[in-house]
Backbone bond lengths (Angstrom), bond angles and torsions (degrees), N, CA, C in turn:
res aa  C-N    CA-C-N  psi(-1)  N-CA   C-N-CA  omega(-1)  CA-C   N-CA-C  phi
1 X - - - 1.446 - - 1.526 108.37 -
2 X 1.110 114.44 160.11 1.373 114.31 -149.46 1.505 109.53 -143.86
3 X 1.837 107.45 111.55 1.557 87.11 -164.85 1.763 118.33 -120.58
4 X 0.982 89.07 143.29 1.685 126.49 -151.99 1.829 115.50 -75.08
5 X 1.586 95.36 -11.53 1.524 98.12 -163.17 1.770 97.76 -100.34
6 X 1.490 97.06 142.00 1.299 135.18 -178.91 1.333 110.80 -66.66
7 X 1.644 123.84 -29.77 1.206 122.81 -173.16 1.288 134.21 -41.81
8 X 1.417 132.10 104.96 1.582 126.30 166.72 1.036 120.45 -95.25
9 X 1.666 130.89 83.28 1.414 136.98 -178.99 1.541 115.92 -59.85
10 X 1.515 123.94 1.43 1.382 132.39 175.74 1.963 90.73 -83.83
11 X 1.313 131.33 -8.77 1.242 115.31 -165.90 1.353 102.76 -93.07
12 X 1.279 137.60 17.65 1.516 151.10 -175.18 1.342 125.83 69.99
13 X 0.721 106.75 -176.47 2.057 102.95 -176.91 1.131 110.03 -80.11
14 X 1.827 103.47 139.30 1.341 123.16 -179.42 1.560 118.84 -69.32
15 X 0.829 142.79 150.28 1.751 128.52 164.17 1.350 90.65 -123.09
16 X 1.845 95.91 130.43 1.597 96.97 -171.67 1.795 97.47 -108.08
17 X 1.080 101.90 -36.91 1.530 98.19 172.88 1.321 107.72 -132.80
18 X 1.553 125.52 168.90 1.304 155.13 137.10 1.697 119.93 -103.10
19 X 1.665 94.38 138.94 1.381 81.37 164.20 1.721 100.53 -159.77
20 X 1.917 107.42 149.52 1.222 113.24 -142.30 1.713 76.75 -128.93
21 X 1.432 109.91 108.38 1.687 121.01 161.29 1.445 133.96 -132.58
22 X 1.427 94.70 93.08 1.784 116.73 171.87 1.762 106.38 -22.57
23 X 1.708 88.10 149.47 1.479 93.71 177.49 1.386 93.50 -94.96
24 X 1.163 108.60 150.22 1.647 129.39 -169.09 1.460 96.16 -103.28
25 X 1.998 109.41 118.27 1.567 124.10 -170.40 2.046 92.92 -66.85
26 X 1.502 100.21 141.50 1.243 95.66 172.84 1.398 114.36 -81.41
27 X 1.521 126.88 128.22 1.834 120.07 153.84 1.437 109.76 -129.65
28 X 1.225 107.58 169.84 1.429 121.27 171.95 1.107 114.53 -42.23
29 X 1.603 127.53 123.51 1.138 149.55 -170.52 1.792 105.17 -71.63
30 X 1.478 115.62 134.92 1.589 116.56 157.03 1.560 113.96 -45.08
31 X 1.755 99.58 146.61 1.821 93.17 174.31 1.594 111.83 -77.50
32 X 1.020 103.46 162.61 1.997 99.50 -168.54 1.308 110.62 -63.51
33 X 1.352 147.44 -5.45 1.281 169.40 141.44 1.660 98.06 -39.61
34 X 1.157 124.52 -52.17 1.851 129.93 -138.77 1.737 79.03 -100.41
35 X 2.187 104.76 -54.30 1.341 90.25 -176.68 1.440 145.90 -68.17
36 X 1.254 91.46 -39.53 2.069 93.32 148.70 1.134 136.23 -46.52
37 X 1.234 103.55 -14.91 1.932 94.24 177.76 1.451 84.67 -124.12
38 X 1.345 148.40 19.51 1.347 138.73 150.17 1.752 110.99 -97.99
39 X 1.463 94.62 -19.69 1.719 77.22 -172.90 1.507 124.29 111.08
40 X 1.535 102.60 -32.11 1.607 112.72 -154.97 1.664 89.32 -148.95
41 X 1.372 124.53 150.87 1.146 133.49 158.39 1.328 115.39 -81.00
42 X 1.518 126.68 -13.35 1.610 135.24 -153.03 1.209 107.94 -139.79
43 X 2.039 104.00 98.48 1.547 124.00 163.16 1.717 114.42 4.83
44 X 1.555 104.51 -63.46 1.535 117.57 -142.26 1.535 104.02 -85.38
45 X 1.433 105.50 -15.26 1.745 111.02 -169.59 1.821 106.51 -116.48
46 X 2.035 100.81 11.57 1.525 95.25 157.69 1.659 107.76 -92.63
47 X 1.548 105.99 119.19 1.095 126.04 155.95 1.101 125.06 -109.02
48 X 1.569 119.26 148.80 1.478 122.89 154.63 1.756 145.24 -41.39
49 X 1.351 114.58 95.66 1.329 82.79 -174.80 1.537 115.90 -100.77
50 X 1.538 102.21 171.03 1.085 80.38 -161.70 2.160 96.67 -133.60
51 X 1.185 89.56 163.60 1.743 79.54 -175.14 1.507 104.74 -92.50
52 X 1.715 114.55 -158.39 1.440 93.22 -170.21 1.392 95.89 -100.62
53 X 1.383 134.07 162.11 1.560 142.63 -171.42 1.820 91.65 103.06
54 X 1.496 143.97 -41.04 0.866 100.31 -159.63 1.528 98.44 135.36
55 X 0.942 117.09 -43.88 1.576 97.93 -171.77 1.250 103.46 -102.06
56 X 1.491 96.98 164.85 1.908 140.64 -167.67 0.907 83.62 -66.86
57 X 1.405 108.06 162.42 1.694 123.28 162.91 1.500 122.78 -161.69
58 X 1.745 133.05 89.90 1.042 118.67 -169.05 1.644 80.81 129.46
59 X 1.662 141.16 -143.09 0.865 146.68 -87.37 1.192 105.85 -91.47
């Protein structure tokens, strides 16, 4: 068998990802009523979404 791969692991380690995640400020949580139809229990992480073209959708 005969192998085919290019790999030179002498070229050092790859970094395949990064990832950069803020601490989220604590506040008073939505009542479970507000958060079910928002989605989120937490004021700061209701955002808009939006489809593609541009428009809002939901709030």
């Amino acid at each position: 068998m005969m192998d085919f791969c290019k790999c030179q692991p002498e070229t050092g380690p790859l970094i395949i990802a990064m990832a950069s995640v803020p601490f989220q400020p604590w506040e008073p949580p939505y009542d479970p009523e507000k958060a079910l139809r928002q989605g989120t229990i937490f004021p700061c992480l209701d955002l808009q979404f939006y489809l593609t073209g541009g428009d809002a959708v939901g709030r």
